[in-house]
C-alpha positions as CSV (number, residue, x, y, z in Angstrom):
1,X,-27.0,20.9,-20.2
2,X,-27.9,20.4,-16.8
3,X,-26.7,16.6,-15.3
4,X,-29.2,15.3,-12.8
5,X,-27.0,13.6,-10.3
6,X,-27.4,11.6,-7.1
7,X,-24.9,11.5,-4.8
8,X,-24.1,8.5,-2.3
9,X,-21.7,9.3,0.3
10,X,-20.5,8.6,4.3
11,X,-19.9,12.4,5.3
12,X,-16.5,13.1,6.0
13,X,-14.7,16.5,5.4
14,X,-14.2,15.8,1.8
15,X,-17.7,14.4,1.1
16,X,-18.9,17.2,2.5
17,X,-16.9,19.9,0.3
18,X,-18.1,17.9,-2.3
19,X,-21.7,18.3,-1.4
20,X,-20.8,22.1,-1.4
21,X,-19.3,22.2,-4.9
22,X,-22.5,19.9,-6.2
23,X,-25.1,21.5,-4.4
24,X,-24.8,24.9,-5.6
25,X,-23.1,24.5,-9.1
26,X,-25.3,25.2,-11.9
27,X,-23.7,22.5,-14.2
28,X,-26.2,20.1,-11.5
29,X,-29.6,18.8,-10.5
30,X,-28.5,17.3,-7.3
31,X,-31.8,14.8,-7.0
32,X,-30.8,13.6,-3.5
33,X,-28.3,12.4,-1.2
34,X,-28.4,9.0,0.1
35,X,-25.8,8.0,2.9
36,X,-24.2,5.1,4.1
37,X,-21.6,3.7,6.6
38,X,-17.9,4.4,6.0
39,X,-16.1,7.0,7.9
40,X,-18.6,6.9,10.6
41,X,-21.7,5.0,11.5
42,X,-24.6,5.5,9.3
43,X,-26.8,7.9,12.0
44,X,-23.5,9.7,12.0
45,X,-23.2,10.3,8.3
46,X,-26.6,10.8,8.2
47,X,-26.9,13.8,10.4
48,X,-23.7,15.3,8.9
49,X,-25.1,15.4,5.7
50,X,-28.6,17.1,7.0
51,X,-26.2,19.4,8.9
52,X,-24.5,20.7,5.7
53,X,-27.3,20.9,3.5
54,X,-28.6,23.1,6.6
55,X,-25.8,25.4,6.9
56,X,-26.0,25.7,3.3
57,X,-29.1,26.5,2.7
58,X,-29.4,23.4,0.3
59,X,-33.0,22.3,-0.5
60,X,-31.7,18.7,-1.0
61,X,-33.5,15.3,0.3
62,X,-30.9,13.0,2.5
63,X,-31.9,9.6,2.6
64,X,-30.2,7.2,4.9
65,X,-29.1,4.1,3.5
66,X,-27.2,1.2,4.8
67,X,-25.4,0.6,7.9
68,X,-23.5,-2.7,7.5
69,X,-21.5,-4.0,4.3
70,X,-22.9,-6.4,2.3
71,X,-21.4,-10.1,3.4
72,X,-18.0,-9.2,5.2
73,X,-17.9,-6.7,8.2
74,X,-15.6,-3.8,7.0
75,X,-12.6,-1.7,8.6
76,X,-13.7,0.3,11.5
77,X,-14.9,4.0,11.3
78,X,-12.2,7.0,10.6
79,X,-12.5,8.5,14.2
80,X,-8.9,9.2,13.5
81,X,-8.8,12.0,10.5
82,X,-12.6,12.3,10.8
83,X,-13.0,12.7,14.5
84,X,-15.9,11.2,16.6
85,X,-18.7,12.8,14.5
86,X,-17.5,12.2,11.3
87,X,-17.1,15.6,10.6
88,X,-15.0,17.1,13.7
89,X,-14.0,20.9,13.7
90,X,-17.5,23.1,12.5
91,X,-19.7,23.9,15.1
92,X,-23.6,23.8,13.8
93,X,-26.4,25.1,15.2
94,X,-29.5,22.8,16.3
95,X,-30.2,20.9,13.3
96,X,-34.7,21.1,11.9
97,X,-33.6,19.7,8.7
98,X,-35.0,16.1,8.9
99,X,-34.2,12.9,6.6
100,X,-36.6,11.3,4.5
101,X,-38.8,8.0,5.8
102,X,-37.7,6.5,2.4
103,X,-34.7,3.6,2.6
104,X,-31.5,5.3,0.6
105,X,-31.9,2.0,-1.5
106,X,-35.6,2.1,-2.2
107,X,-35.2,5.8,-3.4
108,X,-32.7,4.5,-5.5
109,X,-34.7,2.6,-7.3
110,X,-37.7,4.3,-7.2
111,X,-35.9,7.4,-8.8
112,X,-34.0,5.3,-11.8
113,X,-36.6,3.4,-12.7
114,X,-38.5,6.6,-12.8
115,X,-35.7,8.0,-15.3
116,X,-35.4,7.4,-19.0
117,X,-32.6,5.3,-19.8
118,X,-28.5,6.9,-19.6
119,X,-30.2,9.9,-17.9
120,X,-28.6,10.1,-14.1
121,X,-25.3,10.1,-12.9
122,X,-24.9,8.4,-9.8
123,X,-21.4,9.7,-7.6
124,X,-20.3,7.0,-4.9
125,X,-17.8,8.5,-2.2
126,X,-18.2,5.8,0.1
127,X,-18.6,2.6,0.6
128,X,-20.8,1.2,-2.6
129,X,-23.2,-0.8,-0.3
130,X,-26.5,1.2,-1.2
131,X,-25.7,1.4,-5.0
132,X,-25.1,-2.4,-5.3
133,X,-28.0,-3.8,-3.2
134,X,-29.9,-1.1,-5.1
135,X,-28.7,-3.1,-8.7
136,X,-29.3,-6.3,-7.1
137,X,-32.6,-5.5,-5.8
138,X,-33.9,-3.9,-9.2
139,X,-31.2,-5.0,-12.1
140,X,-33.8,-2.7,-14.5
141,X,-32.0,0.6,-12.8
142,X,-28.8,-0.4,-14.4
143,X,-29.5,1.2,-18.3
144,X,-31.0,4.1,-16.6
145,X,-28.0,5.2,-15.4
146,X,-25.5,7.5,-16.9
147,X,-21.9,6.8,-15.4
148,X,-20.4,6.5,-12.4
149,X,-17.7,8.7,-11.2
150,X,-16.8,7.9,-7.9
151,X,-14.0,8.1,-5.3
152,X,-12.0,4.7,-4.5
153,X,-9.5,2.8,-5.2
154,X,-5.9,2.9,-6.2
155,X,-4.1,1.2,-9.5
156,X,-1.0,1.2,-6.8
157,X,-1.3,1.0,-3.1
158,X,-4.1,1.2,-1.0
159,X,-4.3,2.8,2.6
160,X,-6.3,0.4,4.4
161,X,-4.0,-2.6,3.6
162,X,-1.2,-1.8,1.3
163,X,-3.6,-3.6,-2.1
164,X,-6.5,-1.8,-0.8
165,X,-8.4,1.6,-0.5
166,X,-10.7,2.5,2.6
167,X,-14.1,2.9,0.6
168,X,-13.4,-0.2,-1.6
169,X,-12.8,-2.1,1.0
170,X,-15.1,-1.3,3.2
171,X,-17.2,-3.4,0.8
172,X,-14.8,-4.8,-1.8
173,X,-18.5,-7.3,-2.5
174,X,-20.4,-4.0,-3.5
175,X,-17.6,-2.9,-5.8
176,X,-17.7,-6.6,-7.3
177,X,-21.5,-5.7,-8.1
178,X,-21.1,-2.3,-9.1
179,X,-17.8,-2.6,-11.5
180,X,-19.4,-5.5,-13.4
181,X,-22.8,-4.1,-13.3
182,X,-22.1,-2.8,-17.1
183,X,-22.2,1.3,-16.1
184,X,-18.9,2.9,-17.0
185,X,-17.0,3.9,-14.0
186,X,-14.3,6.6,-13.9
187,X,-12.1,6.0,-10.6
188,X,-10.8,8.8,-8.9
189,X,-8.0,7.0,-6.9
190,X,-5.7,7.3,-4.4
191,X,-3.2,7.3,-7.1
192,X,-4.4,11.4,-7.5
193,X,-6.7,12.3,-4.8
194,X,-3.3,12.0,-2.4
195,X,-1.8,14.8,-4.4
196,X,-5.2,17.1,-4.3
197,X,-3.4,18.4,-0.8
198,X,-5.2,20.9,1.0
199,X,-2.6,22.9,3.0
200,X,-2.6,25.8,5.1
201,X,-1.9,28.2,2.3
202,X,-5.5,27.0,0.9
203,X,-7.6,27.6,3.8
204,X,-6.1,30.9,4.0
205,X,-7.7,31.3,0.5
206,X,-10.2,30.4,0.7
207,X,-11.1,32.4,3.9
208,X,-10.8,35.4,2.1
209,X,-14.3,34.4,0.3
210,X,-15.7,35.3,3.2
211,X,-19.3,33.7,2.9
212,X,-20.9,31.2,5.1
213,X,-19.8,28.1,2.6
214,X,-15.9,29.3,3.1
215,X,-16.4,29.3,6.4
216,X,-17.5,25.9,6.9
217,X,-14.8,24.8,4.5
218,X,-12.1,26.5,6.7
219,X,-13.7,25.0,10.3
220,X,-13.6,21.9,8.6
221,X,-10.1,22.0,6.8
222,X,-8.3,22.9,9.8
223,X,-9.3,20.0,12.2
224,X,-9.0,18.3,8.9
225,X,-5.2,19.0,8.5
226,X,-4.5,18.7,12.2
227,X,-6.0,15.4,12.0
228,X,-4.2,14.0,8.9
229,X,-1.0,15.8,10.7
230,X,-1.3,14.0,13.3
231,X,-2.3,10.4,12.0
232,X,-0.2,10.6,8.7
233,X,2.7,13.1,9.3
234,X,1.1,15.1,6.2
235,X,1.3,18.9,6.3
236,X,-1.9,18.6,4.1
237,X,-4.8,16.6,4.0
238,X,-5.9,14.8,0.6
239,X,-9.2,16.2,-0.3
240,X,-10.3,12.8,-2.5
241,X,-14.0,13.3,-3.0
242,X,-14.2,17.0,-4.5
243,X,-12.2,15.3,-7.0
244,X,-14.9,13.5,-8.5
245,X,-17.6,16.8,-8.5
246,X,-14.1,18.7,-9.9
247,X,-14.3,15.8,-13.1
248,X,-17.9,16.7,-13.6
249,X,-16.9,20.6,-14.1
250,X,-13.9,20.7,-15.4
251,X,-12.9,17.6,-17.2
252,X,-9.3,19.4,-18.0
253,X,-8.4,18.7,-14.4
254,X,-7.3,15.0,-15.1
255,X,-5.6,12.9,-17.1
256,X,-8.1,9.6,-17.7
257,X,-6.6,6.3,-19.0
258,X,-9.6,4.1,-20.1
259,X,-8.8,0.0,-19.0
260,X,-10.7,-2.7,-17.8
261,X,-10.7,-3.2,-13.5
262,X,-11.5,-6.7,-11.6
263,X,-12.2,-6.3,-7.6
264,X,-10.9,-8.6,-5.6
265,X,-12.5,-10.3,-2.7
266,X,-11.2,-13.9,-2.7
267,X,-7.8,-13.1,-1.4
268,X,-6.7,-12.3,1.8
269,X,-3.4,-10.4,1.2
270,X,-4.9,-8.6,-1.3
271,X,-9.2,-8.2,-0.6
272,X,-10.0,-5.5,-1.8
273,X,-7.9,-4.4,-3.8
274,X,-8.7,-2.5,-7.4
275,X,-6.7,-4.5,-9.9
276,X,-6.5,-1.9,-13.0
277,X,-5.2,-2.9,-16.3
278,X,-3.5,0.2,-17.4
279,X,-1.4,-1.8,-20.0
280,X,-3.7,-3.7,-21.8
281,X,-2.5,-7.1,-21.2
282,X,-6.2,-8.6,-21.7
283,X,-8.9,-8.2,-24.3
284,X,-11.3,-7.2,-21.8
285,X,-13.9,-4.7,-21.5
286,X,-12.7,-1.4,-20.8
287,X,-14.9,-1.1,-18.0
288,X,-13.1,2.4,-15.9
289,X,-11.8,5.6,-16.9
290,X,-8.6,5.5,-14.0
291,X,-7.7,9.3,-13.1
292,X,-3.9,9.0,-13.1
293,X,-3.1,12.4,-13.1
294,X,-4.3,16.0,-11.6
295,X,-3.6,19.6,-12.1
296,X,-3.9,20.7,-8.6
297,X,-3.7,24.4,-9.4
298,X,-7.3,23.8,-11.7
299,X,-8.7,21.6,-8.7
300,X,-8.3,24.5,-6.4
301,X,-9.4,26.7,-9.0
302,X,-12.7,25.0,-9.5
303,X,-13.2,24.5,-5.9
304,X,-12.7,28.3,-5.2
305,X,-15.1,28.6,-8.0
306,X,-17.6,26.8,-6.1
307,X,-17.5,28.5,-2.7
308,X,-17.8,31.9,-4.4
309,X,-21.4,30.6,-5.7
310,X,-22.4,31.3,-2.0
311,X,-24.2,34.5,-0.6
């Protein structure tokens, strides 16, 4: 069965491999993208998104969404893996694609409450700001959807602060709305998205593909690397959001532990943060499937699988 899907995201080098793997699998009916601020402003993730689904040929709407947090001003933009676009390294030609006049969060709800209930799958790689002020504009969109997989978090340490993650934190009050809005969430972390590395070894393999989607993957992977080289000390760079289109394909490719997770946004140590309880010690909802474990050689696999799809 075909899963219509949106997907909210702040492109970003891994969002935008994981619009690649989305937008041309057959598994998906990718209804729109909506963007928001994170790893650069929200013009600039805007216009990197349009840019991708224009080099990819991808008939997909982009809708841009917000471009401030919802109460607390977040970390600055990633200029420093992502590079001043957002998406340094591919070279695109004049961008005709245009975004929609619709508000990211009015299409949100105009497209759920639209849907029959359970019936779209919503996947967050970015900041949750549109998805929350979405639920807390129209709480009715909440039944209609049918899970959130999304990248963010971390059940150990974070890389913003050492409690929390970059997309969580961004706007740890979204997360608050969104992980006890009653949808079930599964969390592709830090915890394995760190270990989906993208070395040199990869690109190379992916370059043998040899269509015009493997070629933006390589232009992108190898600022990518340099960047996360340079910033990190890494000899690869952690390709965290194709992990959550990878779940969607190929289930196989993690390990899941089911437990309920709080957000926290009343400390200030530890704002942010995705407390996950992997052991059980309350009765509460289990509200999140936590990934806690990958098979890198599958991820690569399905992502190879994906850029083959191409002409």
């Amino acid at each position: 069965m075909v899963r219509k899907v949106i997907i909210d995201c702040d492109p970003g080098h891994d969002d935008a491999t994981a619009i690649m793997m989305a937008g041309i699998h057959p598994d998906f009916d990718v209804l729109g993208i909506t963007t928001v601020k994170g790893n650069q402003t929200i013009e600039k993730t805007t216009t990197n998104a349009l840019n991708v689904c224009q080099w990819l040929g991808l008939d997909i709407p982009v809708y841009e969404g917000m471009s401030e947090p919802m109460v607390i001003a977040g970390p600055p933009t990633e200029e420093r893996v992502h590079g001043q676009s957002g998406l340094d390294g591919p070279h695109f030609p004049s961008l005709t694609k245009k975004k929609e006049s619709m508000h990211a969060v009015q299409y949100l709800i105009q497209t759920l409450m639209q849907a029959d209930d359970h019936e779209i799958t919503l996947i967050p790689t970015g900041p949750l700001t549109n998805i929350a002020m979405a639920m807390r504009l129209e709480p009715r969109i909440i039944s209609k959807v049918k899970e959130i997989i999304m990248m963010g978090g971390s059940y150990e340490n974070g890389n913003v602060t050492p409690a929390a993650e970059f997309n969580i934190y961004a706007d740890a009050e979204a997360a608050y709305v969104v992980f006890n809005s009653g949808i079930h969430i599964t969390m592709m972390g830090l915890d394995v998205t760190r270990k989906a590395l993208c070395f040199p070894s990869v690109v190379d393999r992916m370059e043998k593909i040899n269509n015009k989607a493997s070629k933006l993957f390589v232009d992108m992977m190898r600022f990518f690397i340099k960047a996360q080289h340079e910033t990190y000390g890494w000899e690869g760079a952690p390709l965290h959001d194709p992990c959550t289109v990878a779940y969607l394909i190929n289930p196989d490719v993690f390990k899941i532990k089911e437990c309920h997770t709080d957000i926290e946004i009343r400390s200030e140590q530890s704002y942010g943060r995705t407390n996950c309880d992997l052991f059980n010690l309350t009765d509460k909802v289990k509200n999140t499937g936590v990934a806690i474990d990958i098979n890198t050689e599958k991820f690569w696999d399905t992502v190879e699988q994906c850029l083959k799809m191409y002409d």
